[in-house]
N, C-alpha and C positions, 0 to 999 in steps of 0.2 A: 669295383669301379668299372663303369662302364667304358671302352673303348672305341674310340669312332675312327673309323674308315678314312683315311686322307687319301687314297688315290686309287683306282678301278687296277685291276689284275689280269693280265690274257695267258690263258694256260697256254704250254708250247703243241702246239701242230701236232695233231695225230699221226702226222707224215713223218715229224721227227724221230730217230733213234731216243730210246730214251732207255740204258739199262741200269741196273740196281749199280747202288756207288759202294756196296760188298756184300757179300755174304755172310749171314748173322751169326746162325746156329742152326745145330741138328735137335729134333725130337724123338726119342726112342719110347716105346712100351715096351714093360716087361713085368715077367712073373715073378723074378729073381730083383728085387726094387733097393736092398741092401747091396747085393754081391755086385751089381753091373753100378752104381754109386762109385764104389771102393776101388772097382776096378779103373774104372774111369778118372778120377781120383788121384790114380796109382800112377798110370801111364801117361797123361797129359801132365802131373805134376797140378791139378787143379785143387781150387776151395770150394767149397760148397758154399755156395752166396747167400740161397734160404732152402730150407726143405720142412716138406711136414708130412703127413702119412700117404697124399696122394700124389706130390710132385716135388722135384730136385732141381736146382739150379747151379751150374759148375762154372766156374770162367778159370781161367788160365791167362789173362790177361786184364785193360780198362775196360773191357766188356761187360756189359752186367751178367749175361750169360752167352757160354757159346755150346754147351752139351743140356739139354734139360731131358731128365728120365721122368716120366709117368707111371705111377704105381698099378699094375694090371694084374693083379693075382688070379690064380689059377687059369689064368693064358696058355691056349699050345706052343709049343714048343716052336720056333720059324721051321715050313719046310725049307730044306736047303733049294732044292727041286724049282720054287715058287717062283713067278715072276716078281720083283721088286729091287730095291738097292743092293747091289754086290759089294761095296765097298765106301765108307769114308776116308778121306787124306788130310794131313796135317805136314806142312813144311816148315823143317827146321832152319838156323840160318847158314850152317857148312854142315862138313863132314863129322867135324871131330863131333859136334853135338848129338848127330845122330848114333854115332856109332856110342860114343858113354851113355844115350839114353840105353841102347840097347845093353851096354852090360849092367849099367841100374836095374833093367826089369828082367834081365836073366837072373839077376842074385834074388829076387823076389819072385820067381817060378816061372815069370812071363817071358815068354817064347815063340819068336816069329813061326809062325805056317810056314812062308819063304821069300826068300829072299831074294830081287831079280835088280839087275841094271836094265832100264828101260831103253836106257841110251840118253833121253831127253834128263829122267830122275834115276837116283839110286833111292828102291825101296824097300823096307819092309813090312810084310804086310802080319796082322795080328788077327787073334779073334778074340770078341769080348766073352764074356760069358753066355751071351744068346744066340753065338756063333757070328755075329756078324763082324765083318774082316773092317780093320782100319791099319791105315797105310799111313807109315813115317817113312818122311823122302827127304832128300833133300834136290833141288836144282841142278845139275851137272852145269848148263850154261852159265855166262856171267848176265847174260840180256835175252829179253825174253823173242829180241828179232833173231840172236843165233836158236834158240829153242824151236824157233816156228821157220827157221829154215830147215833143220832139221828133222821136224815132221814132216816138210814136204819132199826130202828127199830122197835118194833110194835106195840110203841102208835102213832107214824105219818102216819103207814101204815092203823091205824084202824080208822086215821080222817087226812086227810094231810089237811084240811082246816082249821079247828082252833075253837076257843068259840068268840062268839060275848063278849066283855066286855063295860063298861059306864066308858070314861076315868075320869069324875067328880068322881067317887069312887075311880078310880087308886091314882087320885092327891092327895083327903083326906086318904089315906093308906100310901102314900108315906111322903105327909106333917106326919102326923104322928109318923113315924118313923119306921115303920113296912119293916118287914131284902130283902132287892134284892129278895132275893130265893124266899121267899113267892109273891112278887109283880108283880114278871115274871113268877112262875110256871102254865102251863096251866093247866086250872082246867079242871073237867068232862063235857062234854055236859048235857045240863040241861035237864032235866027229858023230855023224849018225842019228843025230838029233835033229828036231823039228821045231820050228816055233811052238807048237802047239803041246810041245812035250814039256816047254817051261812053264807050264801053268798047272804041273804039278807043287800040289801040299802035302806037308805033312799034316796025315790025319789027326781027329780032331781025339782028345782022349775023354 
């Protein structure tokens, strides 16, 4: 059936802001097309939507996909070295969520690199099987105006990196009972230490 036009359209002004209304999905290539699947899978708690030998589809939500893997066999290895993405992030919606994700994928081998309070986020950050790090946070603020006064101020300016923490203490503070505010507030860098010393990992095995 043919369709007719009932009124002229003016695109809005090249002058206007105009930014994306979200953020879809990531695309990864890999060598490893089963094992980075599984893992992914694993960690986000997704379905595989459709897959066939050359390409995957994951969502984790009404999404139709938000992870899609491309089949790239006999691929090198990423240099770590290499300019490109250092990291993807995924937000949970409190604490307790993040912290049970983490001992779900602890009892299934998966194990943060590390662990840091940003100040803004509490996160951990992971590697997938082709090394590349993805980060489960959660928010610290309630609003995202307290978040963004807090980047401009001058405890983030004086460490915009964070304090390494042992989320095994977070959980027994939290099991506990002990108040949000205390459990998320970022403490001081530890005697001797630099910002730049929290961006230690644990190596890759």
């Amino acid at each position: 059936m043919t369709q007719v036009a009932t009124a002229s359209r003016t695109l809005p002004k090249a002058s206007q802001r105009i930014a994306p209304q979200k953020f879809a999905h990531v695309v990864l290539k890999t060598a490893n097309f089963d094992e980075v699947i599984a893992w992914y899978a694993t960690v986000l708690q997704a379905r595989v939507a459709f897959r066939n030998d050359f390409i995957a589809f994951l969502t984790y939500d009404d999404e139709h996909h938000r992870v899609a893997v491309i089949n790239n066999p006999g691929s090198p290895a990423p240099d770590p070295a290499a300019a490109g993405v250092h990291h993807i992030a995924y937000t949970y919606a409190e604490l307790g969520e993040l912290l049970s994700t983490y001992r779900r994928l602890k009892a299934a081998g998966i194990e943060p690199a590390r662990c840091i309070n940003h100040g803004p986020t509490i996160s951990m950050y992971y590697r997938d099987p082709d090394g590349l790090r993805v980060e489960l946070q959660i928010d610290v603020f309630a609003t995202m105006a307290e978040a963004h006064a807090y980047f401009t101020g001058p405890d983030f300016a004086e460490n915009p990196i964070g304090v390494i923490f042992d989320p095994e203490d977070l959980i027994r503070d939290y099991e506990a009972g002990r108040a949000f505010d205390d459990l998320v507030r970022r403490p001081p860098l530890p005697p001797g230490k630099t910002p730049l010393d929290m961006r230690a990992e644990t190596p890759r095995v």
